[in-house]
N, C-alpha and C positions, 0 to 999 in steps of 0.2 A: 394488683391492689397493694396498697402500705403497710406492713408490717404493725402490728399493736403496741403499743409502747408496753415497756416491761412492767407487768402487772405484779412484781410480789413488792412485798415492801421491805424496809430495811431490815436492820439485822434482829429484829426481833423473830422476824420468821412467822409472822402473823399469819394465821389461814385467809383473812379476808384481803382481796386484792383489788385494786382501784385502775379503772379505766380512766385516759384524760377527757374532757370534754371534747376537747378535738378530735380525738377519735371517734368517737360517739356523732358529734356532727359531721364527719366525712363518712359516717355510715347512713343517717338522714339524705346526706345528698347525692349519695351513690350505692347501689347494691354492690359495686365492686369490691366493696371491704370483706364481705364475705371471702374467703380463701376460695377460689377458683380450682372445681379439682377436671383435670379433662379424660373426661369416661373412656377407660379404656376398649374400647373396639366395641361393636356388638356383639359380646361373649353369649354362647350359647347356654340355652337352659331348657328344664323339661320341666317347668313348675306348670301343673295347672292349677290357677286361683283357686277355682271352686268347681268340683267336681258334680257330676248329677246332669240330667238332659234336658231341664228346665232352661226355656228363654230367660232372658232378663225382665220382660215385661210382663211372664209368668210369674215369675217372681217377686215381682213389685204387686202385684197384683193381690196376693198370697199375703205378703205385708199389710199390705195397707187395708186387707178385711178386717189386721185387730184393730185399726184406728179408728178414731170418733168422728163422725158427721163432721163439714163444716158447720160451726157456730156460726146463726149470723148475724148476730150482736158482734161478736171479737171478729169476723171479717169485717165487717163494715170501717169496725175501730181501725182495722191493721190498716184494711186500703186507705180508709181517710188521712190518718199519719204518713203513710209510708206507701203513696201511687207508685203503682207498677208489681207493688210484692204478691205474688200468690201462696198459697198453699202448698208444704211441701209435698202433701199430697198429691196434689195436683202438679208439681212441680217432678218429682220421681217416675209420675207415669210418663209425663214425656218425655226426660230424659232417657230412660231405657228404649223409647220407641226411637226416637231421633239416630241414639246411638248406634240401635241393631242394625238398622238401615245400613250404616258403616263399619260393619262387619265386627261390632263389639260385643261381645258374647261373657256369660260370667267365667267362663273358660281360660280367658286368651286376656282378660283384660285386667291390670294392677289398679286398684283404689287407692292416692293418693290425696292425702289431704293436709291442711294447712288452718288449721281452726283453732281457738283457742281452750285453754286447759278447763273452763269451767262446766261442770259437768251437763249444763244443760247446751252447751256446742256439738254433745256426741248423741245429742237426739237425730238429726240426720244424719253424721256419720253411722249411728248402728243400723238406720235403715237401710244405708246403701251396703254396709258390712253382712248385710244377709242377701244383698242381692251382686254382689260383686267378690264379696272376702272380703279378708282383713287386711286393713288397710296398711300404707306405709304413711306414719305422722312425721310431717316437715315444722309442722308448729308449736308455739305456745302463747305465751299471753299474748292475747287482742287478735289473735290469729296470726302473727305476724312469722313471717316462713324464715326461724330462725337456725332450723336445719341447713338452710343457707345450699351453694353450689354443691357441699361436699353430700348433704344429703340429697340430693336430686343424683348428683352421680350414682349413689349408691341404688338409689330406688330404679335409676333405667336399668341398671343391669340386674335387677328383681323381673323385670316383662318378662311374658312368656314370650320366645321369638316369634315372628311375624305376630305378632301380639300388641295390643293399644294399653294406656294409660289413661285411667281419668283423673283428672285433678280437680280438689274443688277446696277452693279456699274464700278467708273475708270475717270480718271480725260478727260480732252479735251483739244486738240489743234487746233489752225487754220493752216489754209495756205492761200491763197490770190492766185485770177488767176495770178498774174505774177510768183508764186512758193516760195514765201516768208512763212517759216515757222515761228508761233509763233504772227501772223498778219490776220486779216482777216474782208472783204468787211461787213458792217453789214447794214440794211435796215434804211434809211432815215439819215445817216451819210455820211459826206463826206471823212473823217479819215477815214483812213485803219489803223484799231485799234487792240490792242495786245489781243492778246486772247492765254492761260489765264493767265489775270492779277492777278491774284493770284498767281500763278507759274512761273510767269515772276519774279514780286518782290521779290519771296523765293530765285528765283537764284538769283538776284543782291546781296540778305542778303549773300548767302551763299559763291557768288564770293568775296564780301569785308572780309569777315573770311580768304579765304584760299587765298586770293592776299595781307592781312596785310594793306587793305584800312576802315577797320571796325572802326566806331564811337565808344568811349566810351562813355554808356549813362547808368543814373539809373534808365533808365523806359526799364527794360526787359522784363516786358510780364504786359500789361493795359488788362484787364474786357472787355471793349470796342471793343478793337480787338485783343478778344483770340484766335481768329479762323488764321485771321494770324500768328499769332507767333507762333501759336504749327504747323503749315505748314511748317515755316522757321525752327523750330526744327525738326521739323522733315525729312527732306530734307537734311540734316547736314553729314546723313553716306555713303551720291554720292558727296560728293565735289572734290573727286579725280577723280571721273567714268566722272564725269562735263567739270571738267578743261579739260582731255585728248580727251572729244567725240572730230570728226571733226565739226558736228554743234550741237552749246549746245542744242538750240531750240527742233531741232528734239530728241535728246536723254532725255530732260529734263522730257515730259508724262511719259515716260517708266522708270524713274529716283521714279517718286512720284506713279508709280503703284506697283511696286513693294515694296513701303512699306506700299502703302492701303494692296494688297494683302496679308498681312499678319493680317494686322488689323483687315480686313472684314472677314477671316479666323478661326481668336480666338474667335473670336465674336461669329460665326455659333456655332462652338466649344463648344464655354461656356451655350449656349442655344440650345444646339441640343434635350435636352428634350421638347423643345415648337414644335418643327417641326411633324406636323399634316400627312397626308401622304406621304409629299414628300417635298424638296426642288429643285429648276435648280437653279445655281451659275451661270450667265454671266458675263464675267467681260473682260475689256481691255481699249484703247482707242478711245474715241469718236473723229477725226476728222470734224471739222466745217468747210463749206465752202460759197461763197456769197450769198447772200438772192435767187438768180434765178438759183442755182444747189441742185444737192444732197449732206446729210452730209453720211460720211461712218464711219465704226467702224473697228478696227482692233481687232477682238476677241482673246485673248490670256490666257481664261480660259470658258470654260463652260460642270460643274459640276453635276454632279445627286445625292442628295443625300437622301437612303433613310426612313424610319419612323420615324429609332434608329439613325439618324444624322449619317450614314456613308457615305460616297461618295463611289457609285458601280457601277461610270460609267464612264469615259469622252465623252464626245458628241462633242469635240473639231473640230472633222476631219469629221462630217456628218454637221457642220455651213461652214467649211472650203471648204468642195467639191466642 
């Protein structure tokens, strides 16, 4: 990868540091920008995740007794928006049954995720954090795996040996019981608030680009909020797919997955020599909904990859059944 242009600024010695636009778009059109680090060997370790003689799907099991019923007013909602997405309820049981099957035990196996910072993203991550451990976070705004190659390096050599990784990443949307996408009920607010605001504001950067409402400004990308800005850049090659959806809301997750998906992809890629026995790739959109239902996922990638870093499975349609 290229080198980043020299980010401090002159002699004022200013803390805040500006990225060029060119860089920013050679990171939309390649994960290579990421700094490439290549893991060193499969170093030995004695970590176990999560101790205790409980399966995984014991586990899950044990979870999901505090959760609430499916709704099924807010299913209906969720499926009619958003076909294909279940319940992560329903989604968590069969990922640990799937997984066991392949010798993935809470034991032996590192949590890996890629979601973004808002707090209602770590409604599934804490589920799987009681059935797996604690996780290693690659992400932040929109979920976008900004931990990049160097954190993936770091996370293979967290596996326990002959030991699996699960990964799950993919940005989040709400909805709202009146069926409002891109909105949602959240606990001790009385706003029905945008979710996610990270992704909301890419689209507004990205509709004032292609509607000719765009400010000219000299501050293109501030230190302070890089994470924004390489979002909005990177968002930048759906502004046509944007403009023509019938609701931008809904199209918008599936707008910014499909260029994580590639990112989280090169990544695996670039360090598939650190992957320990095995990798599961989960990935799509997390659907949120109000504090007193279920949140659901809508899976639209889940991967097996195996020793030698090659994917020799989709598991897509045994989550999906």
């Amino acid at each position: 990868s290229q080198p980043l242009p020299d980010l401090l600024l002159n002699s004022s010695i200013s803390s805040t540091m500006k990225l060029s636009l060119a860089s920013l778009a050679l990171l939309a059109a390649s994960a290579s920008a990421f700094t490439a680090v290549t893991p060193a060997g499969r170093a030995s370790t004695s970590l176990n995740i999560l101790a205790g003689t409980q399966s995984a799907t014991e586990r899950v099991a044990n979870v999901m007794a505090a959760r609430p019923e499916e709704n099924e007013a807010i299913d209906a909602l969720v499926k009619k928006n958003f076909p294909g997405a279940i319940s992560n309820k329903a989604m968590e049981t069969k990922i640990a049954s799937i997984l066991e099957a392949k010798g993935f035990t809470p034991a032996n196996t590192l949590l890996c995720t890629s979601l973004c910072c808002d707090e209602l993203a770590r409604n599934l991550e804490d589920d799987l954090n009681k059935v797996y451990g604690h996780n290693f976070n690659l992400g932040g705004l929109s979920g976008f795996p900004f931990a990049g190659n160097t954190g993936f390096g770091a996370m293979s050599a967290h596996v326990p040996d002959d030991g699996f990784c699960l990964l799950v990443h993919g940005p989040h949307v709400g909805i709202s019981k009146d069926g409002v996408i891109g909105k949602v009920e959240r606990s001790g607010i009385a706003l029905v608030d945008n979710c996610c605001g990270s992704a909301i504001a890419a689209s507004n950067y990205l509709k004032g680009i292609t509607d000719g409402g765009a400010k000219i400004t000299t501050k293109l990308q501030q230190f302070s909020d890089f994470q924004q800005g390489a979002v909005q850049e990177l968002i930048l090659p759906h502004g046509k797919r944007l403009n023509d959806a019938d609701n931008r809301m809904k199209e918008l997750p599936y707008a910014l997955y499909d260029s994580q998906d590639i990112l989280v992809r090169d990544i695996i890629n670039g360090g598939k020599g650190g992957i320990k026995q095995g990798l599961a790739l989960l990935s799509g959109i997390q659907i949120n909904t109000g504090p007193d239902t279920l949140d659901y996922f809508h899976p639209l990638r889940f991967d097996y990859y195996d020793a030698d870093g090659n994917v020799v499975e989709s598991m897509i349609d045994e989550l999906s059944s």
